[in-house]
ZATORZA-502020 format. One record per residue (C-alpha): residue number from 1; residue in three letters; x, y, z. Coordinates in nm, 2 decimals. Layout:
# ZATORZA-502020
{NUM 'ALA' {X Y Z}}
...
***
This chain:
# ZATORZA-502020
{1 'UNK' {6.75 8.22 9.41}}
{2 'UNK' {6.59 8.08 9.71}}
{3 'UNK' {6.86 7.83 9.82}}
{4 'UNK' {7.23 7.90 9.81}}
{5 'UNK' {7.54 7.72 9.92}}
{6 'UNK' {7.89 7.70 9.94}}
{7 'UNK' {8.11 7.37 9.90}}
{8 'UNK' {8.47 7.41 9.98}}
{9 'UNK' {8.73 7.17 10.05}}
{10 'UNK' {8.94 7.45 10.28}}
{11 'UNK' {8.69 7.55 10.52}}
{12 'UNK' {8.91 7.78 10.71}}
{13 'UNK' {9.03 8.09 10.54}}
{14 'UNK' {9.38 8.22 10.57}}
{15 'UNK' {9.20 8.60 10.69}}
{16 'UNK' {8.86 8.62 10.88}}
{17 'UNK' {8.79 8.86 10.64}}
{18 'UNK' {8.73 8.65 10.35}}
{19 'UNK' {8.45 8.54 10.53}}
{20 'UNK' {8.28 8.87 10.42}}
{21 'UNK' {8.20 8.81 10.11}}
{22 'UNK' {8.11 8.46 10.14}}
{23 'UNK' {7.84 8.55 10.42}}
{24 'UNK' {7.70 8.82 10.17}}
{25 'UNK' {7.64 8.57 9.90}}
{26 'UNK' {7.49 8.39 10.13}}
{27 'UNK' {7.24 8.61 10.34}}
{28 'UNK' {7.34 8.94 10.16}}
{29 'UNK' {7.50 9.06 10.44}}
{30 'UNK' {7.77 9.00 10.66}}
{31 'UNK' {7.71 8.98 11.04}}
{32 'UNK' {7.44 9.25 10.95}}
{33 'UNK' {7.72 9.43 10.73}}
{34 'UNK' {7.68 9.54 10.33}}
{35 'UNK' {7.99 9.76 10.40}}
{36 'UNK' {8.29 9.56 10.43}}
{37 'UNK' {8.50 9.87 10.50}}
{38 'UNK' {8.26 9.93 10.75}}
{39 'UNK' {8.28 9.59 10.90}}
{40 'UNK' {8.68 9.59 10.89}}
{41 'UNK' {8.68 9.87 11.07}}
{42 'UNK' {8.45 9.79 11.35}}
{43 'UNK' {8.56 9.43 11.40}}
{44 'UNK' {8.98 9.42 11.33}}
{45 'UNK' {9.26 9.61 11.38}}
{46 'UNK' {9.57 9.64 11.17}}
{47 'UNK' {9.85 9.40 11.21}}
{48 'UNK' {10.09 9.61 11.39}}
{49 'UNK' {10.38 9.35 11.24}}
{50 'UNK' {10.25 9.32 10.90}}
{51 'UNK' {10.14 9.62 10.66}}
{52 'UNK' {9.79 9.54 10.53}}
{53 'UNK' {9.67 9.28 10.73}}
{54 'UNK' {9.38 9.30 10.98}}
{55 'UNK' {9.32 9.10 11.28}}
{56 'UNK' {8.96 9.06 11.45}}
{57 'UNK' {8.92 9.17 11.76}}
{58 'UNK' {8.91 8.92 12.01}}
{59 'UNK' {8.54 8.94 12.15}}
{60 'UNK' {8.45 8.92 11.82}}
{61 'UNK' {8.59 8.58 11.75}}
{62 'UNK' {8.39 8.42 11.98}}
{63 'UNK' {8.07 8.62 11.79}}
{64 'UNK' {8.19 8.47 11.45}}
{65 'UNK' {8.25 8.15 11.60}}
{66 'UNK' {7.90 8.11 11.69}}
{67 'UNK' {7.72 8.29 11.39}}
{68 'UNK' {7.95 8.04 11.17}}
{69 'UNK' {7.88 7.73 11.33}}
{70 'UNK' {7.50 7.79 11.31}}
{71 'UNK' {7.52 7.78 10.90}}
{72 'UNK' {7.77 7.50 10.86}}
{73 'UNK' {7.76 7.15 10.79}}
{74 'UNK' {8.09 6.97 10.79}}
{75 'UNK' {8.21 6.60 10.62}}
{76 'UNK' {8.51 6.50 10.73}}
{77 'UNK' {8.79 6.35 10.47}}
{78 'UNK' {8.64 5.97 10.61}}
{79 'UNK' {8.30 6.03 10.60}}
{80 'UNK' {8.29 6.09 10.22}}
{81 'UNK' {8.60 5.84 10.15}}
{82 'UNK' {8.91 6.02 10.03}}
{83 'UNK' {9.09 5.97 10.35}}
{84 'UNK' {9.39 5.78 10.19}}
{85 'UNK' {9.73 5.82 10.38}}
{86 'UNK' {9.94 6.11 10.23}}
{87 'UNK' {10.28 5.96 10.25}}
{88 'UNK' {10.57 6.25 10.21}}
{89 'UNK' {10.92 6.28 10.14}}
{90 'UNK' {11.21 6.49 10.13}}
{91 'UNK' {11.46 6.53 9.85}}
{92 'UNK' {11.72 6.74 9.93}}
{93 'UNK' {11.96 6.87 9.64}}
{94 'UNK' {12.27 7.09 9.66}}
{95 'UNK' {12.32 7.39 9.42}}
{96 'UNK' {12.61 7.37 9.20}}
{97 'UNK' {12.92 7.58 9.32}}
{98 'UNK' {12.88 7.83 9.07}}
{99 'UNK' {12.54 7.89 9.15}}
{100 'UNK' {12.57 7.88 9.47}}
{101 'UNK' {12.82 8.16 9.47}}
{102 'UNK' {12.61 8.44 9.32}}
{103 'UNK' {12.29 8.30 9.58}}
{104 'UNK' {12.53 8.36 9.82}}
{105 'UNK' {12.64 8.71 9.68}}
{106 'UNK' {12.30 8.84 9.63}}
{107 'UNK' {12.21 8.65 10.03}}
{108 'UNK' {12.48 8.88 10.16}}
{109 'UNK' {12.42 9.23 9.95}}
{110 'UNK' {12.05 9.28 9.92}}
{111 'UNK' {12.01 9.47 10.22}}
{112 'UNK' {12.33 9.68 10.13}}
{113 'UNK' {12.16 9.76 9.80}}
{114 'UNK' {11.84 9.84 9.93}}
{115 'UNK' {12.02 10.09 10.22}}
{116 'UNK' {12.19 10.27 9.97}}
{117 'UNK' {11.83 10.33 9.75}}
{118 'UNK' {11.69 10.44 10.08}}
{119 'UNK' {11.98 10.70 10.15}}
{120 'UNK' {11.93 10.84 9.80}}
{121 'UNK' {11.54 10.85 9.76}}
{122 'UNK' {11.43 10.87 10.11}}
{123 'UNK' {11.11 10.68 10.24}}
{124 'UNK' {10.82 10.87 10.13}}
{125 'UNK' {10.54 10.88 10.28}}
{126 'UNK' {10.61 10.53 10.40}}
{127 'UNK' {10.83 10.42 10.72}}
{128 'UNK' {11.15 10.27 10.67}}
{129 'UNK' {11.03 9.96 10.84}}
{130 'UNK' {10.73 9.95 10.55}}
{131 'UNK' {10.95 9.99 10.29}}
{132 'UNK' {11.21 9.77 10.43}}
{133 'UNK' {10.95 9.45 10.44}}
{134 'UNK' {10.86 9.53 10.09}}
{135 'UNK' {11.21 9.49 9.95}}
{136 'UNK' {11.27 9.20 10.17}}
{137 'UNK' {11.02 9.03 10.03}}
{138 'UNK' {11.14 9.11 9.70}}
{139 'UNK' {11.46 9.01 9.77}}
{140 'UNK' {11.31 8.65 9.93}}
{141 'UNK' {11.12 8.59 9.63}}
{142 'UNK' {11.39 8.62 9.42}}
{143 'UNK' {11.63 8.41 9.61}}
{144 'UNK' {11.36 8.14 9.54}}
{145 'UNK' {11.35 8.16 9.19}}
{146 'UNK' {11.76 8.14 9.23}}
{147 'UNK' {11.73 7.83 9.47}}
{148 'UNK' {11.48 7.61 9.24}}
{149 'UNK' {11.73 7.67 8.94}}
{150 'UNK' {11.57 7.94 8.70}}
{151 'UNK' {11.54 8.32 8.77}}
{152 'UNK' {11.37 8.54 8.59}}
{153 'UNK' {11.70 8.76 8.54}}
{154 'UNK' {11.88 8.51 8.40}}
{155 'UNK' {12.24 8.51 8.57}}
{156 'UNK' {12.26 8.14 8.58}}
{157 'UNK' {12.02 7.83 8.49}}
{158 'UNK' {12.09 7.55 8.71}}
{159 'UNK' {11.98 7.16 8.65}}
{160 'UNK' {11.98 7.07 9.04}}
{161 'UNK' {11.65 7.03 9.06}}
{162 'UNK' {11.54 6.83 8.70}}
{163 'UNK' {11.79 6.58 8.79}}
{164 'UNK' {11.65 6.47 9.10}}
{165 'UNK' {11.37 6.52 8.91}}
{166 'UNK' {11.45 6.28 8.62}}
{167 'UNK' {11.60 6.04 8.92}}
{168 'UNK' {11.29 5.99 9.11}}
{169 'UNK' {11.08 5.89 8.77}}
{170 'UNK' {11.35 5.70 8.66}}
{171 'UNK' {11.50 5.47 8.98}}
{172 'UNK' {11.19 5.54 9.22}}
{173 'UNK' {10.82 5.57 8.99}}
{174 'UNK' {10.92 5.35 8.71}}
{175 'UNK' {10.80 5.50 8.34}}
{176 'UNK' {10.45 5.37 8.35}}
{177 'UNK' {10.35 5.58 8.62}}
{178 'UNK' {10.17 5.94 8.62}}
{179 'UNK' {10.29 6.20 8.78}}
{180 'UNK' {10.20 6.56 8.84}}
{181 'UNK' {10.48 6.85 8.89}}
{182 'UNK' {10.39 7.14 9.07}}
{183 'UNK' {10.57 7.47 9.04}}
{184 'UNK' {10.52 7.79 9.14}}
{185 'UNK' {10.71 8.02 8.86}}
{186 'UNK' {10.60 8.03 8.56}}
{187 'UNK' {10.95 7.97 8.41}}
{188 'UNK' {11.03 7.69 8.64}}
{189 'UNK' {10.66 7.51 8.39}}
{190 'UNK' {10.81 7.62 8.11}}
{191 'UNK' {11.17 7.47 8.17}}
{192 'UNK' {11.07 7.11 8.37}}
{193 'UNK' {10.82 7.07 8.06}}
{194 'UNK' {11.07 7.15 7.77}}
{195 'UNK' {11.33 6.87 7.98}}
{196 'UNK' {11.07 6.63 8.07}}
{197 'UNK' {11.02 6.60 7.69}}
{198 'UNK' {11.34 6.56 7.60}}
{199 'UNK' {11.39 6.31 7.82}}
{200 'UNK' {11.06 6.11 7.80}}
{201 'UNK' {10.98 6.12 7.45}}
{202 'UNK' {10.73 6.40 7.47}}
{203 'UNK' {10.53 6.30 7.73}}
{204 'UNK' {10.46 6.62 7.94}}
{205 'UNK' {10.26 6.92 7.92}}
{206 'UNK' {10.21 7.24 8.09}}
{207 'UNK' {9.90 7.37 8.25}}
{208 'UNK' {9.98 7.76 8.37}}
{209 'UNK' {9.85 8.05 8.34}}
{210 'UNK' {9.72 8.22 8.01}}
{211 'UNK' {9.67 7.85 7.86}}
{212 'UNK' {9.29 7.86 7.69}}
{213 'UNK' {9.02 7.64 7.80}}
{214 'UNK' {9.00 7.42 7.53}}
{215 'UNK' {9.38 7.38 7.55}}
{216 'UNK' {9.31 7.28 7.88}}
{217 'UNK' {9.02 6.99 7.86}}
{218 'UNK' {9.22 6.85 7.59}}
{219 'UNK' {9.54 6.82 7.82}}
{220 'UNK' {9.35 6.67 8.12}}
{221 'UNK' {9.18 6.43 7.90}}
{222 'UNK' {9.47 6.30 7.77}}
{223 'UNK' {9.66 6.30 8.11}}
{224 'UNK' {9.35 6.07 8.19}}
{225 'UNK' {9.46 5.78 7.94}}
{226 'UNK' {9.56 5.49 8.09}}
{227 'UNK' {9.87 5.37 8.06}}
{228 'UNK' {9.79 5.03 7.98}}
{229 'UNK' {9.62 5.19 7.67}}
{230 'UNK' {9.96 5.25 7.54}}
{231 'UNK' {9.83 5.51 7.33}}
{232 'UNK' {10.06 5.73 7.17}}
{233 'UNK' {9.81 6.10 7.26}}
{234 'UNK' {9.88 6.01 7.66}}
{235 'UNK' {10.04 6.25 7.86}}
{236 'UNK' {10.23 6.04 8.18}}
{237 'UNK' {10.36 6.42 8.34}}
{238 'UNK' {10.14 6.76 8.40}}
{239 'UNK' {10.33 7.02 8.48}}
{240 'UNK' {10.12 7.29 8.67}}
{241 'UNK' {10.16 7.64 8.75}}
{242 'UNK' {10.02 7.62 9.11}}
{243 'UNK' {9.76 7.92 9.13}}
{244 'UNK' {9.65 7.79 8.81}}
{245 'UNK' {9.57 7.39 8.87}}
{246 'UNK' {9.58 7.39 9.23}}
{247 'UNK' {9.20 7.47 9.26}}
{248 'UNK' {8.92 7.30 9.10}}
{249 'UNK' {9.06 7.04 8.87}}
{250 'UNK' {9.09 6.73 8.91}}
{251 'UNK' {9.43 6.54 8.82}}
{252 'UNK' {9.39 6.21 9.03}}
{253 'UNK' {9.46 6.03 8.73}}
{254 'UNK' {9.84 6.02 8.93}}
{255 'UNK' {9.89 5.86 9.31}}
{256 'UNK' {10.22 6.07 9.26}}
{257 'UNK' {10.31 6.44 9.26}}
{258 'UNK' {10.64 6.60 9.32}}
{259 'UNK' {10.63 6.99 9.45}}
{260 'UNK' {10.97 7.12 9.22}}
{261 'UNK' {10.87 7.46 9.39}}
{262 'UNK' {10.63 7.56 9.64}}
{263 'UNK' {10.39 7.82 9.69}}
{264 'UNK' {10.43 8.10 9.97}}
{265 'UNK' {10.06 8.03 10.09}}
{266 'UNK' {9.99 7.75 10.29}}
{267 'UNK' {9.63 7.75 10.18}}
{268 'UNK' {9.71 7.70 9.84}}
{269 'UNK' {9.96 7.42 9.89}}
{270 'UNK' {9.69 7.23 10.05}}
{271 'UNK' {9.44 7.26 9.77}}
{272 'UNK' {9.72 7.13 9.56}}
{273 'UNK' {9.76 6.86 9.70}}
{274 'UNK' {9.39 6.76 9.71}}
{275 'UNK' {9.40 6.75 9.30}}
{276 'UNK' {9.50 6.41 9.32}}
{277 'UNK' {9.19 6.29 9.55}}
{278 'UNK' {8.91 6.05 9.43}}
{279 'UNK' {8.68 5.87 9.57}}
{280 'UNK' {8.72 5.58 9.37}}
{281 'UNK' {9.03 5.54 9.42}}
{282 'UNK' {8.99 5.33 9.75}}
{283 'UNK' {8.82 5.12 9.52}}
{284 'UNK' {9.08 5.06 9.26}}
{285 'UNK' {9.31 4.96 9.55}}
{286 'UNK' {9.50 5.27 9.56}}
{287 'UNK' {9.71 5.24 9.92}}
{288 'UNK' {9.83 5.63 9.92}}
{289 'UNK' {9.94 5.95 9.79}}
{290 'UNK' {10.29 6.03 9.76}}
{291 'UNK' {10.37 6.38 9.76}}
{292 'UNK' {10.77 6.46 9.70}}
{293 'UNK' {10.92 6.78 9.81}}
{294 'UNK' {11.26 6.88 9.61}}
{295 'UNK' {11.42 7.10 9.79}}
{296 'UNK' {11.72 7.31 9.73}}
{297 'UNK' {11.95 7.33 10.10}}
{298 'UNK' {12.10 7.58 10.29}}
{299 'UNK' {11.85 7.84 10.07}}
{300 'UNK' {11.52 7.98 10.09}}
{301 'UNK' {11.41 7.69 9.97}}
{302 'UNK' {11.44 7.56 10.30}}
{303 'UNK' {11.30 7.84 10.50}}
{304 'UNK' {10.97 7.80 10.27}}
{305 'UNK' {10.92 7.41 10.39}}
{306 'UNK' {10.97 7.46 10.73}}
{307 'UNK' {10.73 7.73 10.71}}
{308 'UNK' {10.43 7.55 10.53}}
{309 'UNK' {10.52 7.27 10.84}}
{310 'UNK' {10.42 7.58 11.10}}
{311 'UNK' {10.11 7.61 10.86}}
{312 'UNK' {10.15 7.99 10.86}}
{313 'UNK' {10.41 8.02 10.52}}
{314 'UNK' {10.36 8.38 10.46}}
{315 'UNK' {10.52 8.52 10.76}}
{316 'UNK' {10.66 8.24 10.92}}
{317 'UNK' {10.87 8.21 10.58}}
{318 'UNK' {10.97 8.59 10.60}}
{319 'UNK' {11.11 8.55 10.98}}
{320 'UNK' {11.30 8.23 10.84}}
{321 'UNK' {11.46 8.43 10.60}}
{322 'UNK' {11.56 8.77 10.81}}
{323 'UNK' {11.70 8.54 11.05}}
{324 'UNK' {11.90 8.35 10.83}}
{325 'UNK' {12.04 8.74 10.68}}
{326 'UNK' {12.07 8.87 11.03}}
{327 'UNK' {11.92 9.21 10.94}}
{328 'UNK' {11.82 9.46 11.15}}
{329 'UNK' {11.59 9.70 11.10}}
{330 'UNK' {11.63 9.99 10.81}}
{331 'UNK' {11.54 10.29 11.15}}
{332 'UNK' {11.82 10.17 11.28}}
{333 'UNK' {12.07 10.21 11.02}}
{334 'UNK' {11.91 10.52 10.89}}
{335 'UNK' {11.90 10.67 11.25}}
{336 'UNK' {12.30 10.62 11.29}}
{337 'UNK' {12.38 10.71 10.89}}
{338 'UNK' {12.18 11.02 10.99}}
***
């Protein structure tokens, strides 16, 4: 080909690195680079707080600064008139006492657990700080999945969330009135789908992961009946695994989607949100976006939002969360059990 460009609507990356491979599609190299090995190790360093992550050097930002900004042309939300006001709100929702007991159980024993498997099988060829993060962020993970209601070890399922849920359609969207529901788990699709049809005569369907193509068109398309159509094929509520809607589809058929669980990476949370962006819709009248967090409190939950405020949810989300354990580090504990 003799022209070739990229279009994206997240310009910066959450790693420099990625911007290897988009500069060798480009030029067919990367800052005279066809190694990206090569260039990793030339031009970053490993993170010395975060196995597997590389930062750039810092003379060498200012060198991909300018080779960037000689190949990039930028339009700005405004220019190209989707700029309508994101308006956001917080829902916060209690766990129900049972539940809450065996979050708190699990809160207070999953570093015990994982001490004990490091007394018994040792480290490795890994540190105990490496192998401590990994389990943590097990652990963290899981604790999510308990917080928005459904984990995939099934100790308890817990309707916290759906009600609030089925409160804000009801009382605060009226019936008429689209809606998309983001979630990150696939079993948290599976289960605000299966409710949302009880409750709303059938009226939801789930876009996730594994769902074929054709499956998919025929989903969005009837998502994109109007309501006034009253047509009996619309679907009012699309339920979408994140990583699999969040990019490339559009869904603005709805000024209104509610986040029942978030993603741990910023960058994907903001392409999510974009789905409901048109540029037509300025045109139609449309005043705003409303985006509506539900969030489970006093949980991980928690930690994840305040995280994807700092913009930086990977690790800022993992610091939330060993504060709120108070754990020190696994050397330690090995050190004096030794």
């Amino acid at each position: 080909t003799q022209l070739r460009a990229i279009l994206t609507g997240t310009p910066n990356p959450e790693s420099y690195l990625e911007l290897f491979c988009q500069c060798k599609f480009l030029f067919g190299n990367a800052f005279g680079y066809n190694d990206y090995y090569k260039f990793r190790f030339d031009k970053f360093y490993p993170d010395p707080e975060k196995q597997g992550r590389y930062l750039p050097y810092d003379w060498f930002l200012h060198e991909l600064a300018a080779y960037i900004d000689r190949f990039t042309n930028i339009l700005t939300c405004s220019q190209v008139g989707v700029d309508l006001p994101n308006v956001y709100q917080k829902r916060f929702v209690q766990l129900p006492t049972s539940c809450r007991k065996i979050y708190d159980e699990f809160e207070s024993n999953w570093y015990a657990e994982f001490m004990q498997k490091m007394l018994e099988e040792g480290c490795g060829d890994q540190t105990p700080q490496q192998l401590e993060t990994k389990f943590a962020a097990v652990a963290q993970a899981y604790l999510h999945q308990l917080a928005c209601g459904f984990p995939k070890r099934c100790e308890f399922e817990s309707p916290h969330k759906l009600h609030e849920l089925a409160d804000i359609i009801n009382f605060d969207l009226g019936l008429d009135e689209k809606v998309v529901i983001w979630c990150q788990y696939r079993n948290d699709v599976k289960q605000v789908t299966k409710y949302l049809n009880e409750k709303f005569n059938n009226k939801a369907a789930a876009i996730m992961g594994g769902l074929s193509t054709h499956a998919l068109e025929s989903i969005l398309t009837r998502f994109r009946i109007p309501s006034e159509a009253r047509s009996k094929d619309e679907i009012k509520y699309a339920v979408c695994q994140i990583r699999k809607a969040g990019t490339g589809l559009d869904l603005s058929a709805a000024n209104t989607q509610v986040f029942f669980s978030r993603s741990w990476s910023n960058l994907e949370s903001i392409q999510a949100t974009d789905r409901l962006i048109h540029p037509k819709k300025k045109e139609r009248g449309v005043a705003n976006i409303l985006t509506i967090d539900i969030i489970s409190q006093d949980t991980v939950d928690q930690d994840l939002h305040h995280a994807l405020i700092d913009k930086k949810a990977h690790s800022h989300a993992f610091k939330y969360f060993l504060r709120r354990t108070k754990r020190e580090s696994a050397f330690t504990h090995l050190s004096k059990a030794s």
